[in-house]
N, C-alpha and C positions, 0 to 999 in steps of 0.2 A: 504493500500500500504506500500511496506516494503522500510527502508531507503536507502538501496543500489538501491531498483529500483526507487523510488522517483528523486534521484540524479540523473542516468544516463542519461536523455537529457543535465541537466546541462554540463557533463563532455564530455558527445560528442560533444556538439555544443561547447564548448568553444576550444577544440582537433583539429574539424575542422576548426572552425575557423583561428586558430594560423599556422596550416598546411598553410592555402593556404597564409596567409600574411608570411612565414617563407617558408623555403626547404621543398617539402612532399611529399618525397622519401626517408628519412632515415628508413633504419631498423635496430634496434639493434640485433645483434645476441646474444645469451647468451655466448659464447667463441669463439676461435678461437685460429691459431698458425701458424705462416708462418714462413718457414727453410727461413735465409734471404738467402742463393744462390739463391733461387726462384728470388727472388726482381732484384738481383744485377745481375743476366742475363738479365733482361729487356726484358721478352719477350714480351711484346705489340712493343716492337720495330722490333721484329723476326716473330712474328706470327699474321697477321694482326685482326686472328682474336680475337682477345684480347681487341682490341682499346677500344670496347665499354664497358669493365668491366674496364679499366684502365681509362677512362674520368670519368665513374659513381664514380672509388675511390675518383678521385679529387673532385667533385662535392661532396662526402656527408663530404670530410675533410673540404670543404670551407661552408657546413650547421654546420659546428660544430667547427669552425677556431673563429670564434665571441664570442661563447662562451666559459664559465668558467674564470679564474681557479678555479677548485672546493678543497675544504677544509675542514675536517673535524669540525674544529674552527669555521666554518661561521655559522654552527646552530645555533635556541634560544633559545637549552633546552639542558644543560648539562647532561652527564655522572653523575651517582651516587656520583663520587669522586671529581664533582665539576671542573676536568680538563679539559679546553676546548681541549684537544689533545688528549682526551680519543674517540675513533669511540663508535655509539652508532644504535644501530637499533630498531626495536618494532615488535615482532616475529607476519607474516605479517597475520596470519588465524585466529589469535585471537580477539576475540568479546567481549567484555564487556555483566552480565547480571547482572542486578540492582534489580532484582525482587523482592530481599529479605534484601535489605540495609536497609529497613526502613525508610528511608529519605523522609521526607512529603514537601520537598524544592525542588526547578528548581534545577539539579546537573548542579557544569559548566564544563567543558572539564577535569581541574585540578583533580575535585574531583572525577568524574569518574574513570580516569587512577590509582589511588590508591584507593579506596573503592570499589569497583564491581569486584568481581570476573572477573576471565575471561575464556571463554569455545575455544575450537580449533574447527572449521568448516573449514574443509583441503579443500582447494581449491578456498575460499571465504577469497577475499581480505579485511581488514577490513577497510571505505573509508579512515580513519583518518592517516594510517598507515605512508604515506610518509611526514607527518609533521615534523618528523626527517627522512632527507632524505639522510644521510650519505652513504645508500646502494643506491641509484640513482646517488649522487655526484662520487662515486668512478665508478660504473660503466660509467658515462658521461664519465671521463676522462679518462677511459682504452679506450674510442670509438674515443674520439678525439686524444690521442696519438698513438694507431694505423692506424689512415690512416691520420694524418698528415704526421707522416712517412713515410707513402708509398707513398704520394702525392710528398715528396720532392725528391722522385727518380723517380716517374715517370717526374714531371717538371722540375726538377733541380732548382726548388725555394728553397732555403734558409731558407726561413720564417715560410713555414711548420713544417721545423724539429725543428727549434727555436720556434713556439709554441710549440710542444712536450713535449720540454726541461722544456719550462715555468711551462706546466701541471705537468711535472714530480718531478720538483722541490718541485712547491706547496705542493704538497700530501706526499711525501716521504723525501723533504732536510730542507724549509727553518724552520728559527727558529720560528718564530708564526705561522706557520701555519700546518707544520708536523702532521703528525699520528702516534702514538704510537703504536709500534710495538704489536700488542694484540688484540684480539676479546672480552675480557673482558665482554663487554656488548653490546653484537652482540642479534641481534631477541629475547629482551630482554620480559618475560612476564608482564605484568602489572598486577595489582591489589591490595591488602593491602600486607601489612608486607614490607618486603626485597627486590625489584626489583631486579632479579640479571640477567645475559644473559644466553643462552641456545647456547649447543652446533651444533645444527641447524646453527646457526650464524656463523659458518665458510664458511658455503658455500656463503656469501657475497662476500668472496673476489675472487670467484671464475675464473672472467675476467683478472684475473693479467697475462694472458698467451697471451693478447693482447699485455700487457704494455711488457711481454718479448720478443713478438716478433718485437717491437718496438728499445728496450733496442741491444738486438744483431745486429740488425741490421746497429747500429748507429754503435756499436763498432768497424763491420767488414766492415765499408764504411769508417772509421776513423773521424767519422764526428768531428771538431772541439768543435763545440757548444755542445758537450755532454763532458764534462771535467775529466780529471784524477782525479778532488776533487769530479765531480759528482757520478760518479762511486766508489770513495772508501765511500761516503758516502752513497750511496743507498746499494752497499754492504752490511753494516754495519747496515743498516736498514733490510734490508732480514736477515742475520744470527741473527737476534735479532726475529727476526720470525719465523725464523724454530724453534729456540730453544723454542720460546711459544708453537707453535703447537707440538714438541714432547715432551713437560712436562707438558700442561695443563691439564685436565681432556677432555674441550672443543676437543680439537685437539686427544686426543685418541679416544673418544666417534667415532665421526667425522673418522678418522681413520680408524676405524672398524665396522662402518657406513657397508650393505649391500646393499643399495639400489644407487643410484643417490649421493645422499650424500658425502657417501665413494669416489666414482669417482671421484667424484668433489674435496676432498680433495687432491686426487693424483694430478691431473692438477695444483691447488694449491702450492703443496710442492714441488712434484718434477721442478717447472717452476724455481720457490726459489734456489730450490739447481743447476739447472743449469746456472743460473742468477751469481752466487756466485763462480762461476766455480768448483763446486764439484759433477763434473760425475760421481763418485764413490756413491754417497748417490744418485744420481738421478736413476742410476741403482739398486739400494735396493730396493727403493721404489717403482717404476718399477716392478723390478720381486716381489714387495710384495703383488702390487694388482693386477697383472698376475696370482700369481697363492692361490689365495686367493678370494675377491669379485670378480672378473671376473666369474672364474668356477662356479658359481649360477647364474650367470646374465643373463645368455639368451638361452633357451630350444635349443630343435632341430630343430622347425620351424621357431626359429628368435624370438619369442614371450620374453618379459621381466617380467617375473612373479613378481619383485619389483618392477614393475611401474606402470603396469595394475591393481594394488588394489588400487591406486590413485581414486582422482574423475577427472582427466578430463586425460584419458587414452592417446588420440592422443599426447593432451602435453608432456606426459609422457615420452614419449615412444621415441621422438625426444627428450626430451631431455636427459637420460639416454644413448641414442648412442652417442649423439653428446659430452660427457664427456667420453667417452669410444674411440673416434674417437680421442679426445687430448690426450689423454694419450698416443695412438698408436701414434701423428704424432713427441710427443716428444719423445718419444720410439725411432723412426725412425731416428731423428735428433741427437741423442747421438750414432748409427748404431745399434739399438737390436731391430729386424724385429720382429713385434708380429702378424703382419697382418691376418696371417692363424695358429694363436692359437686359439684350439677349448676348450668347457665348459664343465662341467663334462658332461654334455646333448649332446655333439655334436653341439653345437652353434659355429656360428660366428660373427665377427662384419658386415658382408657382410649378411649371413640371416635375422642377424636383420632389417636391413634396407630394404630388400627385404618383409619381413616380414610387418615396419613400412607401405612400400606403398599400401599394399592392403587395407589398412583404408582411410574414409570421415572422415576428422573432423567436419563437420555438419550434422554426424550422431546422433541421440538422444542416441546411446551407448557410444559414443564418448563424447557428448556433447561439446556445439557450441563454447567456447570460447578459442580456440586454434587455433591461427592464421596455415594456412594453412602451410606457407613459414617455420613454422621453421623445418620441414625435409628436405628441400633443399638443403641448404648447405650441409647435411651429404649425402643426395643422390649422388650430383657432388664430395665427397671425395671419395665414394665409388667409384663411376666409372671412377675415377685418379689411386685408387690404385689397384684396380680388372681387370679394361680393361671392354669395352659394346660391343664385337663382336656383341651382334647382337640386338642391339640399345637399349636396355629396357630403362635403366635410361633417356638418351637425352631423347626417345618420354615421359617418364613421366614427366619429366622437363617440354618438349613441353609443353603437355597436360594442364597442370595446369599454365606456364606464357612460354608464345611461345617467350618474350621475357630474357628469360634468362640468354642469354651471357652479359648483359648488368649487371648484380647482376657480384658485387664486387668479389665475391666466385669464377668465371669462372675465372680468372684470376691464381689465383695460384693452381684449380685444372685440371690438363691438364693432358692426356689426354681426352679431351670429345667433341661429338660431336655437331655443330651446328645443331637447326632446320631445317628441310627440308623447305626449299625459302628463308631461313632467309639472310638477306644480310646485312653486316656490315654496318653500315649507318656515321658512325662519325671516324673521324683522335684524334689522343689525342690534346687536345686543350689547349698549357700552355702560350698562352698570358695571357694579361689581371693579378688582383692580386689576390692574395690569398684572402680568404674571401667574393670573389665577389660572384654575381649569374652566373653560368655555367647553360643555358638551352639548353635543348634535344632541338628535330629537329620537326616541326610539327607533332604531333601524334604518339610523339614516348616518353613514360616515361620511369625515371630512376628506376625503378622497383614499388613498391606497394606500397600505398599509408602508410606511417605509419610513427609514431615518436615513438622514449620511451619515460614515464616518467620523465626521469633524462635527457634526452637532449632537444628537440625543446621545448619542451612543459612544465617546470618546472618554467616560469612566467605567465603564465595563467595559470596554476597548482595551485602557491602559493595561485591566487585569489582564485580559485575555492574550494579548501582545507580550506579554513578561511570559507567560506559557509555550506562546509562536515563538522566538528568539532562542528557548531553550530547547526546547525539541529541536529549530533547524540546529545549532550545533551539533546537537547528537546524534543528528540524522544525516550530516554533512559528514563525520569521522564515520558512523557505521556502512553508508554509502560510498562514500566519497564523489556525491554529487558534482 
């Protein structure tokens, strides 16, 4: 039996476990972007049917209101340069193989990570990976700073966006705890010699389109609790980042990335430079990867020929659109409509996704470990910006969670249609505090059963990871994988 499957009862029973004593109903998406006009019309207030994607935001900001603040610093294993302000990742497909170290000793975790080679198995998580978990911490907190914020406009509580602020400080201002403007040592490779990061590693920060759509939105509601010193000092932190990203090597590689990557860089930079209020470089970059990585990315019938050489295609394929889909929505939010820019193929972003839905992800082509839901969201943006005269997306939505409108996503992508019977079941609900439990109505869940990593589930993580680390030693000297 192989150590990754040896583990997995471990790591599910303890998953579920934690779900049902904790919220479990969050789902992390990989990004996101809301124009704050969206917000600050308030249409759960306008359009009843909204209620239930506006209670589910409250409800997953108050699973996520408890915890943090996350911090680069809190890890207990430094950066190469010994600074704890240094972000650090462990490039996550990479596998240790000991076969030929020679070592006739129990190796302990230590010696592993710098003596054994390490091989890439693209698509195979390697268990020990989130032990620096700097790439889970940042993303927790782009999850809890975005729908804190929304939670404080949909309730008009306060204390929402003042955690935001908390999360955002931590990460970005205060003085022990800040990040250093740099990926330096992002999905870094292990094994002998030089540890150094890979330009892979910029896609960590991928989620920061959360924290921007967080970030404007406080600006243009004039919320107090976000500060003229917060502001020029987050600034100051972005423009120290753009400038790594366009002089690193990391950040050109990344850049001019082809695949998902590249995309994800754009959502990245240009969030930065609109953050920074330089619409002039967001538009650059913009039309750089418009008419650049875009025109290869997705044939005539929708298909993503850089994603489909992946090993878990379905994955793939949601997520290359849905970095494709931010790019369009900041596009849209500075006014340069790309919507219906076609590829040198004839592709669209609207094929693609047309394209994504005719896959099972529990097809053995597909293979199983791609959560179903994560084309969702980008099916309901499609059918916001396209229009569904004649219902395709709603019944597919249907087909796959009849409850739908109840997902977070339904809320700011409109127009889209309810399921047929479906009946709004819940009024937004802002008694009661922040942080409390907000529960659904008998037999009605707040969407699918799931945590990330880096949020509910990152204290029975930690146990469970001290268990993964020991085993693979043991498993690496009795194998010598």
């Amino acid at each position: 039996m192989s150590l990754a499957r040896a583990l997995v009862p471990v790591i599910a029973f303890s998953a579920a476990a934690h779900a049902v004593a904790s919220w479990d109903s969050f789902i992390s998406y990989d990004n996101e972007f809301v124009d704050p006009d969206i917000i600050l019309s308030k249409p759960w207030t306008k359009d009843h049917r909204t209620a239930d994607a506006a209670q589910s935001i409250v409800a997953w900001a108050d699973a996520l209101y408890n915890q943090g603040p996350w911090s680069v610093t809190y890890k207990n294993i430094a950066a190469p340069t010994g600074d704890k302000h240094d972000y650090m990742s462990w490039a996550p497909y990479w596998w240790p193989d000991c076969s030929n170290v020679g070592n006739k000793t129990e190796l302990t975790p230590q010696q592993i990570w710098v003596t054994c080679p390490y091989k890439d198995r693209d698509g195979q998580f390697v268990p020990d990976v989130r032990l620096i978990n700097d790439t889970g911490a940042f993303a927790g907190m782009s999850d809890a700073v975005f729908y804190n914020t929304l939670a404080w406009q949909i309730t008009g509580k306060e204390a929402y966006a003042k955690k935001a602020v908390t999360d955002m400080r931590t990460w970005f201002i205060d003085e022990d705890t800040f990040m250093n403007p740099n990926l330096n040592f992002s999905q870094v490779h292990r094994g002998p010699g030089v540890q150094k990061g890979d330009h892979c590693g910029v896609l960590d920060m991928k989620t920061i389109s959360k924290v921007g759509s967080a970030i404007l939105l406080m600006r243009k509601a004039k919320f107090a609790g976000w500060t003229a010193d917060d502001d020029t000092k987050f600034n100051s932190w972005a423009k120290q980042f753009i400038g790594w990203l366009e002089t690193h090597p990391f950040g050109h590689d990344e850049g001019t990335a082809p695949n998902n990557h590249g995309t994800y860089f754009y959502n990245t930079m240009v969030t930065c430079q609109i953050l920074t209020g330089n619409m002039t470089g967001a538009r650059h970059y913009l039309d750089r990867y418009f008419t650049t990585q875009y025109l290869n990315q997705i044939d005539a019938n929708g298909e993503q020929p850089y994603e489909v050489v992946r090993s878990r295609r379905y994955h793939y394929r949601a997520y290359g659109l849905g970095a494709t889909i931010i790019n369009a929505k900041l596009a849209q939010y500075i006014g340069y409509n790309v919507w219906n820019l076609t590829t040198s193929k004839g592709g669209t972003i609207q094929k693609a996704a047309d394209w994504a839905m005719t896959f099972d992800p529990a097809s053995t082509n597909e293979t199983t470990s791609a959560p179903a839901e994560e084309l969702y969201q980008h099916v309901a943006a499609v059918a916001s910006v396209y229009g569904d005269p004649d219902g395709k997306y709603a019944s597919f939505l249907a087909s796959k969670n009849p409850d739908y409108p109840q997902s977070p996503f339904f809320l700011w992508n409109q127009p889209l249609a309810l399921p047929a019977n479906y009946t709004v079941s819940r009024t937004v609900n802002v008694t009661g505090e922040p942080g409390g439990t907000i529960e659904p109505k008998e037999g009605q869940a707040l969407g699918r059963e799931s945590a990330g990593v880096h949020g509910a589930l990152m204290p029975t993580l930690t146990i469970v990871l001290a268990v993964v680390i020991f085993q693979l030693a043991r498993f690496a000297v009795a194998h010598r994988v």
